[in-house]
N, C-alpha and C positions, 0 to 999 in steps of 0.2 A: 504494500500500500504506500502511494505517496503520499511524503509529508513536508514540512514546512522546514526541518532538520534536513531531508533527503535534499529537497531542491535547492539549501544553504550551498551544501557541500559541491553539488554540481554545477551553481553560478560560480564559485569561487575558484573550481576548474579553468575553466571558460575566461575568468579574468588571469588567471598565471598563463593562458595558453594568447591573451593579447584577443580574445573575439568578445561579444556580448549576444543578449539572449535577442532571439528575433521573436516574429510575430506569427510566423509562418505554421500552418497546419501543420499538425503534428502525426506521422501514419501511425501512431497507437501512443500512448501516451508512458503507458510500462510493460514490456514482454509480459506473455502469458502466465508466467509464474512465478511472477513479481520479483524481479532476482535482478533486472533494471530498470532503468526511465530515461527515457528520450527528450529533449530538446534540441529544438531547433533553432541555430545561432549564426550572425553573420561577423565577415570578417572586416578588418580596415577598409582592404578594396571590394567590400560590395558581394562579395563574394557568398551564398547560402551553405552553410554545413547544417550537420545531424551527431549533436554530441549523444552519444550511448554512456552513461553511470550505471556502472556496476553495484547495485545494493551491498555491502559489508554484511559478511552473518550477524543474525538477531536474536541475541539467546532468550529462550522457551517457546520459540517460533520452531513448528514442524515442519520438516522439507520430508520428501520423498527418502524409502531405505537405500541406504549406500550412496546417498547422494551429499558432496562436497561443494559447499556453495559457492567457493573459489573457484571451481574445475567451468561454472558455466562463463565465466571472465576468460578463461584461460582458451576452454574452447575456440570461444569465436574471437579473438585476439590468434590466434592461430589457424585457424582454418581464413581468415583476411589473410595472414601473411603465405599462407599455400596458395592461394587464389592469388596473389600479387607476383608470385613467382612463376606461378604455372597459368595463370589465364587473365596479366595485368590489364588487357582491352576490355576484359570481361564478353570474349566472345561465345565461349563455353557454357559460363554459368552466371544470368543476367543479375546483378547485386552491386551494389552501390559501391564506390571507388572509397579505395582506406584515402587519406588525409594525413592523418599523424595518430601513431601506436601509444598505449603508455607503457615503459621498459621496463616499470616494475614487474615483480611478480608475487602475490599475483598481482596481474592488471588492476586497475580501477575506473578504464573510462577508454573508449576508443570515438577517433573523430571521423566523419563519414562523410561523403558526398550526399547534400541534400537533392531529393528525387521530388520535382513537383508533380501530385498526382491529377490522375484526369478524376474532370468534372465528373458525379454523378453517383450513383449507387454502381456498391461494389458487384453487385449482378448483371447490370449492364455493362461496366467495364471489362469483367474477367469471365470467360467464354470456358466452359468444360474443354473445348481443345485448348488452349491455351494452358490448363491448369496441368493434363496429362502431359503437353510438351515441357514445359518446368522439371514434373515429375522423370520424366525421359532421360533430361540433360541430367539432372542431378542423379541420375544411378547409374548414371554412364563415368561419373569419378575415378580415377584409379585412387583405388583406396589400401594399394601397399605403398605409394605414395604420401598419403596421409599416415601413415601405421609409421614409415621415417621421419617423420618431422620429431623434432623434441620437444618435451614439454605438449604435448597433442595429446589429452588424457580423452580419447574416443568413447564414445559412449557405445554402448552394446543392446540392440534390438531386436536379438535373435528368439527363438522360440523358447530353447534352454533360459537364456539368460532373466528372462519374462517370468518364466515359470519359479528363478528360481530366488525372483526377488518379490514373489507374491507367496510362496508355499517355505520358505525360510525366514525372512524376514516381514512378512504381512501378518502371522496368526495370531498376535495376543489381540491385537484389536479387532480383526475378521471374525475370529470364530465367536466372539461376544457381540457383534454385529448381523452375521450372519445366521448363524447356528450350527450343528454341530453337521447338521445332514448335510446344506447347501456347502459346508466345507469339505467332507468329503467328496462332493462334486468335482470340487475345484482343484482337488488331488488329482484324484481317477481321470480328470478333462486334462490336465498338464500330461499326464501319465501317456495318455492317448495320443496329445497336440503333438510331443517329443517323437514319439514314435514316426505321427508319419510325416514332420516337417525336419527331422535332424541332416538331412543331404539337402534339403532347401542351400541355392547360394547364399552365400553373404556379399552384398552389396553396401555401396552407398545409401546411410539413411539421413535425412533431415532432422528429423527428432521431433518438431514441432511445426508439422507441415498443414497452416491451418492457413484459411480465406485471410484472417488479420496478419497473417505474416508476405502476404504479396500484396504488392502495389503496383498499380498499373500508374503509369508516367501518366504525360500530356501527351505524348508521343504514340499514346496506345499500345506501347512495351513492357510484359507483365516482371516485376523483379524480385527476387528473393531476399527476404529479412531474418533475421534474429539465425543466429547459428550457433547458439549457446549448449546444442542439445545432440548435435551433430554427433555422428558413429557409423558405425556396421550393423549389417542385422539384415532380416528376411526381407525379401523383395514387394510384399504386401503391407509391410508397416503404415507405411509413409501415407500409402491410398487410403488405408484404416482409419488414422488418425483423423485425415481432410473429408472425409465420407459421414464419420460421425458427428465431428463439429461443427459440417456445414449446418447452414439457418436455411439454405435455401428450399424451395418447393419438395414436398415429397414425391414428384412427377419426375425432377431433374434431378431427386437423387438417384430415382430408381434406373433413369436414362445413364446415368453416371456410371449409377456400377454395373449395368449392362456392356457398354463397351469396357470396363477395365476387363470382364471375364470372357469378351467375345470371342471366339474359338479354340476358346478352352474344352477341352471334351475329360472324360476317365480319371485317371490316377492324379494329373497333372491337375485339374480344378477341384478334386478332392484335399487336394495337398494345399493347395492356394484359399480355398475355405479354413481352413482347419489354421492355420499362417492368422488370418483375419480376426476370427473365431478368438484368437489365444490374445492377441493385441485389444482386443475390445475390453478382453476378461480383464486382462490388466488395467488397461483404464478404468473400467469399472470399481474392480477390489484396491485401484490406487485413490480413487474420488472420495470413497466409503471410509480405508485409512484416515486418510486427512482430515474430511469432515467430521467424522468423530470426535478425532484427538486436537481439532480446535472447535468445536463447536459442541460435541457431546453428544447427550440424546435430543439437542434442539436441534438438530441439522434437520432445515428443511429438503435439502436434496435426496436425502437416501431413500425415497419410495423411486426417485425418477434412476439413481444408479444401480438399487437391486432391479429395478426392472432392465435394465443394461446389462446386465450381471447375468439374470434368470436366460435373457433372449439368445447371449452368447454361448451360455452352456448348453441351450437346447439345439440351435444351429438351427438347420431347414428353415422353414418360413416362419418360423419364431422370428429369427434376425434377418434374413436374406429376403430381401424382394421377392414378390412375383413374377 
């Protein structure tokens, strides 16, 4: 959450760095998991930038298991500097040009090329193919590339690794959320997911591949934001993530994820449900964690995440379109 302390620290940036704050739209105001805050700042000559502040850890504030709240600074301060090396035109992978790093470590702030967006709703600017061609480029990474960089703490969004950060590290607060049946569910469901996704490739994953992380220019060119969360992992994550958190029509999602599955036939879209299936689970049993352990038993959301929960255990037309 921002605050009056957070936005202290991030003007006073912005003045040792010789810019001040602008006035300019801001394409979201703090990354999805509040870990920074954006502004947007101009230079002596006129010039528009996009300061990123990295949130400092918040002690009795819950993050996610196995999660280093330093690692999402580090992240995407490194994965800018692999993209500066290996794709500085950004012809590869459409995202905003670095500016100036900060050398500490960990980081606490990177400066960006401000991206003026096009007028209008995010629906009319950003087209289902356009959203698949993003997804395209970015799994197209060479990601032993990424695996050489130093200091690249990669995140992991594999079927294993999913499983084994909801069934090891999830249970004390699950199984008193859940109960004891829907958690052996979610044993025997991993147990299964492993089985028939563990020769799934590992690709390029985005980590947080949502509608609020693209922005479409003036120029009508869609561009990728926040890469705090970036990794490896199954090649169905990423569509996962963008599929469930879209708002848009249930018409266009169900158009959606018909073409991500279209001539998918037998073992292979067997494999790619089950890939989907297991990333939803997670989301879900990751919403429920949190909400609990900051909210308790007032969480308003936990009817809408067990029901996320229930549909992804069941699979078929529980969760899947018609």
């Amino acid at each position: 959450m921002i605050t009056a302390e957070l936005m202290d620290r991030a003007q006073t940036i912005l003045s040792e760095i010789g810019i001040h704050e602008s006035r300019l739209p801001c394409p979201r105001p703090e990354s999805g998991h509040h870990s920074s805050l954006l502004l947007p700042c101009r230079g002596l000559d006129g010039r528009d930038f996009l300061l990123k502040y990295f949130v400092p850890p918040e002690e009795g504030k819950w993050y996610p298991p196995e999660v280093h709240i330093e690692d999402y600074a580090r992240r995407e301060i490194a994965f800018y500097s692999f993209l500066d090396s290996w794709d500085c035109p950004r012809r590869e992978i459409p995202a905003p040009q670095t500016v100036l790093l900060d050398p500490q470590d960990p980081p606490h702030w990177i400066l960006l090329e401000y991206l003026h967006g096009r007028p209008g709703s995010e629906s009319e600017a950003l087209s289902s193919a356009e959203v698949f061609g993003l997804l395209e480029r970015f799994q197209e990474l060479d990601i032993d590339r990424m695996r050489e960089r130093r200091n690249f703490p990669l995140n992991h969004w594999d079927v294993l690794s999913l499983r084994d950060r909801v069934v090891r590290l999830m249970y004390e607060p699950l199984i008193y959320i859940v109960g004891e049946e829907i958690w052996m569910q979610i044993r025997d469901f991993y147990t299964e997911a492993v089985r028939w996704c563990e020769t799934r490739p590992k690709i390029a994953v985005h980590g947080d591949f949502t509608e609020e992380n693209i922005l479409v220019d003036k120029h009508g060119r869609p561009h990728l934001f926040d890469f705090e969360r970036v990794g490896i992992g199954s090649p169905e994550h990423d569509f996962t993530w963008f599929w469930i958190h879209s708002q848009r029509s249930r018409e266009w999602k169900r158009e959606f994820f018909s073409r991500f599955l279209m001539g998918k036939f037998g073992s292979e879209r067997v494999r790619m449900e089950w890939s989907m299936r297991a990333s939803a689970v997670y989301l879900a049993c990751r919403r429920l964690r949190f909400s609990f352990l900051t909210h308790g038993d007032e969480d308003q959301h936990r009817g809408k995440n067990l029901g996320l929960l229930r549909s992804a255990l069941a699979g078929g037309s529980k969760f899947f379109p018609a």
